[in-house]
C-alpha positions in Angstrom: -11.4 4.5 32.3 -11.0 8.0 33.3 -7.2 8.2 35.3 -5.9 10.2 38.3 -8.7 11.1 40.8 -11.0 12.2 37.3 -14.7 10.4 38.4 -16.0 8.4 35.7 -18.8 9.9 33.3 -22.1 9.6 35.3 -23.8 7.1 32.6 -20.9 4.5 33.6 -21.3 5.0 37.0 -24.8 4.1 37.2 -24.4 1.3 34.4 -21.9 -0.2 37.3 -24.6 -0.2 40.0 -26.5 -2.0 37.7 -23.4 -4.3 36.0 -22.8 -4.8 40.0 -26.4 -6.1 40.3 -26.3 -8.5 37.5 -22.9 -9.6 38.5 -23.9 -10.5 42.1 -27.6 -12.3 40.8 -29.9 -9.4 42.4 -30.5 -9.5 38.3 -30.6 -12.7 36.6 -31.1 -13.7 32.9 -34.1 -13.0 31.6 -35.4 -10.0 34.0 -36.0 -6.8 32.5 -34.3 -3.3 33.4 -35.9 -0.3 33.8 -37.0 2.0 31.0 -34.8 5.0 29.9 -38.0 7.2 31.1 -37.5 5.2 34.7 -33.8 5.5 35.1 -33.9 9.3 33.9 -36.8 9.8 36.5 -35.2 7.8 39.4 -31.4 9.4 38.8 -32.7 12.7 37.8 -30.9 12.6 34.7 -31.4 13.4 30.7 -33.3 11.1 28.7 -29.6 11.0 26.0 -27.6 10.0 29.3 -30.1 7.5 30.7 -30.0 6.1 26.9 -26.5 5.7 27.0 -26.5 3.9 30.6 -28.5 1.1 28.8 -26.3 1.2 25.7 -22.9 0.9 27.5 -24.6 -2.0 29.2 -25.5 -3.9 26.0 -22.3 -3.0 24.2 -20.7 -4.6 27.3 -22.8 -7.5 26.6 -24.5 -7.7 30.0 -28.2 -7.1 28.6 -30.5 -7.7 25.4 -33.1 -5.7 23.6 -36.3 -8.2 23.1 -38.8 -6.7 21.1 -42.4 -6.5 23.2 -40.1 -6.6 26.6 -37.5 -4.4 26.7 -34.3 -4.8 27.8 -33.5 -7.7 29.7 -30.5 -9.2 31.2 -28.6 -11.3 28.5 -28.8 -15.2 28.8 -25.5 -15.4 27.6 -23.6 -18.5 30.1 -20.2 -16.8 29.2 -20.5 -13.1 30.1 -17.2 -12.1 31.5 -16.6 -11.0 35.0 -15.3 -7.5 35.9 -12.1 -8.7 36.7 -11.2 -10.4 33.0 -13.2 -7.7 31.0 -11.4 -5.2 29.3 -11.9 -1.6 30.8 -14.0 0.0 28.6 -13.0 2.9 26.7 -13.0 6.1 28.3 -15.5 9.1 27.1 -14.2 11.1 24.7 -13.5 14.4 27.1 -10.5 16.2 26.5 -8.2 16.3 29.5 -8.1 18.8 32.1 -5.8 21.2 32.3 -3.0 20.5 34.3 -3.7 22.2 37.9 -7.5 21.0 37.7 -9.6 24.2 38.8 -7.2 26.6 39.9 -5.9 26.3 36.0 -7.6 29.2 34.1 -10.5 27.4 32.0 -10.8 28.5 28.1 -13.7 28.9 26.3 -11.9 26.2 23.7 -11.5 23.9 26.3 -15.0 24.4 27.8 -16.9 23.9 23.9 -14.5 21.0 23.5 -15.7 19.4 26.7 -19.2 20.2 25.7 -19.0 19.1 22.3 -17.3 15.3 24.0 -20.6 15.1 26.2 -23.1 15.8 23.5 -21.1 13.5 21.0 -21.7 10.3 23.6 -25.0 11.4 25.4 -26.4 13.9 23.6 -27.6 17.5 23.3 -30.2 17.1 26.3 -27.3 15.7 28.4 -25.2 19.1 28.3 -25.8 21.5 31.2 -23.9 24.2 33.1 -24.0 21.9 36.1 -22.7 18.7 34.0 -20.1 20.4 32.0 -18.4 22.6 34.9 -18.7 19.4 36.7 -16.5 17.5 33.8 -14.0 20.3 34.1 -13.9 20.1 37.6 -14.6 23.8 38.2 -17.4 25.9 39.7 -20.5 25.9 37.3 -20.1 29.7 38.0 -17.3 30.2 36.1 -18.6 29.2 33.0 -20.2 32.3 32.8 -17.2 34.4 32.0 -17.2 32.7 28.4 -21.1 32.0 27.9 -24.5 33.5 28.5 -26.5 30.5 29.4 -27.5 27.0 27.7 -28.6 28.6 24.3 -25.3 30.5 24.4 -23.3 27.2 24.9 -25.1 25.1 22.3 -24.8 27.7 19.7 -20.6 28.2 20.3 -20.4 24.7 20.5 -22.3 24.7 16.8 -20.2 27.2 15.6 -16.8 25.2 16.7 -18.3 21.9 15.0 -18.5 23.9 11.5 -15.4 25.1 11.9 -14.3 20.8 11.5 -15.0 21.2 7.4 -12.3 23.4 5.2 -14.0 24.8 2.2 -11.3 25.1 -0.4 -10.8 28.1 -2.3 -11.8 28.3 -5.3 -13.4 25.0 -5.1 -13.7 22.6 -7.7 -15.0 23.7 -11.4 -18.9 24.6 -12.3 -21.2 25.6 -9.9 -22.8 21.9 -9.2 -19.4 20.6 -8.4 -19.2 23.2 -5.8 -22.7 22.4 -4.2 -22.2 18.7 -4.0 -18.6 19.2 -2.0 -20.5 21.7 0.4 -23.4 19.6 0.8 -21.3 16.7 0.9 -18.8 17.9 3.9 -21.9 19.1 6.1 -23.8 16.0 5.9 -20.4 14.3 6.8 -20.6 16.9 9.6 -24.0 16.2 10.9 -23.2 12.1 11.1 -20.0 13.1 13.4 -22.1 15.2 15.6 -25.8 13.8 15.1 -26.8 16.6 17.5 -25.7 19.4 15.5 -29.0 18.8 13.3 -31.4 20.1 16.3 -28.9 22.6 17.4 -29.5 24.8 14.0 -32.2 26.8 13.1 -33.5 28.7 10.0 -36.1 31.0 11.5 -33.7 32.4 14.5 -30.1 32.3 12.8 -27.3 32.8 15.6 -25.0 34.4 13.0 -22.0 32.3 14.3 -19.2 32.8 11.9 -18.2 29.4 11.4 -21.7 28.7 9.8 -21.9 32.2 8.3 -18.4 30.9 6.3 -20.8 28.1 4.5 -23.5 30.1 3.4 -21.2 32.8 2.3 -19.2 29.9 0.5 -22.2 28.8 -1.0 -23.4 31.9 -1.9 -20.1 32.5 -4.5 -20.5 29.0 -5.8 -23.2 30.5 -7.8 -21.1 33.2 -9.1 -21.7 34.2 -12.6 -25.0 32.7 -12.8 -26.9 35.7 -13.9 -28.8 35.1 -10.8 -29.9 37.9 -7.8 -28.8 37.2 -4.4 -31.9 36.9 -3.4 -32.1 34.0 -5.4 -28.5 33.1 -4.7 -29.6 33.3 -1.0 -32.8 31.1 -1.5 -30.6 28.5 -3.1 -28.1 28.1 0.2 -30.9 27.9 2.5 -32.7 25.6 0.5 -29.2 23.1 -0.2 -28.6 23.5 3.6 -32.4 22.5 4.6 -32.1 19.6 2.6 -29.0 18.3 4.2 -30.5 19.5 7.3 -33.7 17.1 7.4 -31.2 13.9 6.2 -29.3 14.9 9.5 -32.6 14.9 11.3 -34.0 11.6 10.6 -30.6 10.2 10.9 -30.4 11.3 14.6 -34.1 10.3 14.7 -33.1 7.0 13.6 -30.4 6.4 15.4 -31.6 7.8 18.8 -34.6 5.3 18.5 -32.2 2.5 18.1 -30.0 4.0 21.2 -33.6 4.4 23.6 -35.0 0.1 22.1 -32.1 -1.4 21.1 -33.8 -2.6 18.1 -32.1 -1.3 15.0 -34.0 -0.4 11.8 -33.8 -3.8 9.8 -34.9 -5.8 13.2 -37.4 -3.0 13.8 -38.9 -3.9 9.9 -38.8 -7.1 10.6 -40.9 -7.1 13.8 -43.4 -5.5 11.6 -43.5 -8.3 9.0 -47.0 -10.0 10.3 -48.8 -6.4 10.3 -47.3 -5.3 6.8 -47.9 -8.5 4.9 -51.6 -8.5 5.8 -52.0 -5.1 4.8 -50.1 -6.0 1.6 -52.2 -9.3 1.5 -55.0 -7.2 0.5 -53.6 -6.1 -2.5 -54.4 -2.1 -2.1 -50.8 -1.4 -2.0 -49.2 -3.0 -5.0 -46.9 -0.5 -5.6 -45.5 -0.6 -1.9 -45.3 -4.4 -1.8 -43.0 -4.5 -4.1 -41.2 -1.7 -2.5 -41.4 -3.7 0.6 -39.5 -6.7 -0.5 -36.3 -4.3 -0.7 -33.7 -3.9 2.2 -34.5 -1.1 5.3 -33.9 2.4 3.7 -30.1 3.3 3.4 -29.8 6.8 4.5 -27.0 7.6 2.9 -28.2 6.4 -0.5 -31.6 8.8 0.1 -29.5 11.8 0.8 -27.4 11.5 -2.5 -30.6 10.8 -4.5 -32.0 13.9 -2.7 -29.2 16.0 -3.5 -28.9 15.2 -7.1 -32.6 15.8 -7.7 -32.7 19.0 -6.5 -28.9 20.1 -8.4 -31.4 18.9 -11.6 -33.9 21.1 -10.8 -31.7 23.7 -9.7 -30.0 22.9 -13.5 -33.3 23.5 -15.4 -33.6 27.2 -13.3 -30.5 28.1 -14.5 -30.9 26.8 -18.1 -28.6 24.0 -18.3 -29.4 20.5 -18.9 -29.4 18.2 -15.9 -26.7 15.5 -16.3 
């Protein structure tokens, strides 16, 4: 829990009214919580935070996602009572500078604190109110190191992308080098699974930790007998590709966040529907393709990726491996 007079994030404080609640039997086992829509509407808060409320609450074993109900309070006889629970961990917000407000906040410290919110809650859960209110400082003094919301998102971008070192040279050959880059940001976009929204290709915020990869990239190809144009296609295109992995990664793991169903439980929900449709035998193909585990994410990226370095192979006029 957060220490010293430091209020806890908001997400635990209204999971506590609601622990409180189940706690004292004005909830018992079996009757369903409100919806993320409900407890954003009711708390005036982001849909990411009012995710997380019912997430802490499940993790803490106190409720139960039930496919066609909701989330309902778990009938579990041996849930543990504040008292002999373990605190849970706090968020992950660096600490305030010593002195509280009349300390002189940083831009470093502000991203940082940013970055911590968005990491637990969510891109939609960062605000100027929310974050100054984290630093326990005016929200008016944000302004002296950002422009506005757009401004903050895109710095706190920029300071993600700064995580991955890109070595210099690099490894040998050009594919070599595009599998480490492509590699490191999709390693980048699973610590931070907002980053993917938070990036755009038609309105580029020239940050200079991101301009560092494509101008990495861009001497990977080096010696390739290729035009920068075509150079520059190429490290849009490798980035775009890791870019929509990241996406339906967040997607996926957002919709597991908002139901508490995960992906295989969600498939499996499905089985009635899918199995008519496959008893029909229209779909062959995909009922075979159905009979496999839920799609591993990781395993589509690095198919992805190695399919485009063969094409990108036969362009150049080498043989893909």
């Amino acid at each position: 829990m957060p220490s010293g007079n430091q209020p806890a994030p908001l997400y635990r404080r209204i999971a506590g009214e609601f622990e409180a609640r189940i706690q004292s039997g004005d909830l018992r086992p079996g009757d369903r919580l409100p919806s993320i829509r409900q407890i954003a509407d009711r708390w005036g808060i982001a849909i990411a935070t009012a995710t997380r409320v019912l997430a802490t609450l499940r993790e803490d074993g106190l409720v139960e996602a039930k496919v066609g109900s909701g989330t309902v309070v778990s009938a579990s006889p041996d849930r543990p009572r504040p008292s002999s629970r373990a605190k849970p961990p706090a968020s992950r917000l660096p600490p305030r500078p010593a002195g509280g407000a009349k300390q002189a906040l940083s831009r470093d410290h502000l991203l940082r604190t940013a970055i911590a919110i968005a990491d637990v809650e969510g891109a939609e859960a960062v605000s100027m109110r929310r974050v100054a209110a984290e630093l326990g400082v005016g929200a008016m003094s944000l302004y002296r190191h950002i422009a506005n919301k757009d401004d903050l998102v895109t710095q706190m971008a920029d300071l993600v992308f700064g995580e991955t070192e890109l070595p210099d040279p690099g490894p040998e050959g050009w594919r070599a080098k595009l599998e480490l880059v492509a590699r490191r940001q999709w390693a980048l976009f699973w610590r931070h699974l907002w980053l993917s929204k938070a990036v755009s290709f038609t309105r580029p915020s020239f940050a200079p930790n991101m301009m560092v990869h494509t101008e990495w990239t861009l001497r990977a190809l080096d010696g390739l007998d290729l035009s920068l144009r075509t150079r520059m296609q190429e490290a849009l295109t490798l980035h775009s590709l890791v870019l929509n992995a990241a996406l339906s990664t967040a997607d996926e793991v957002e919709a597991e966040q908002e139901t508490g169903v995960t992906l295989a439980r969600w498939l499996q929900a499905q089985q009635a529907r899918t199995e008519d449709l496959f008893a029909s035998g229209q779909f062959p193909l995909l009922a075979k393709v159905h009979e496999e585990t839920a799609p591993d994410l990781d395993e589509l990226f690095e198919y992805s990726l190695a399919r485009h370095l063969d094409g990108f192979a036969v362009l150049v006029g080498e043989p893909a491996p």
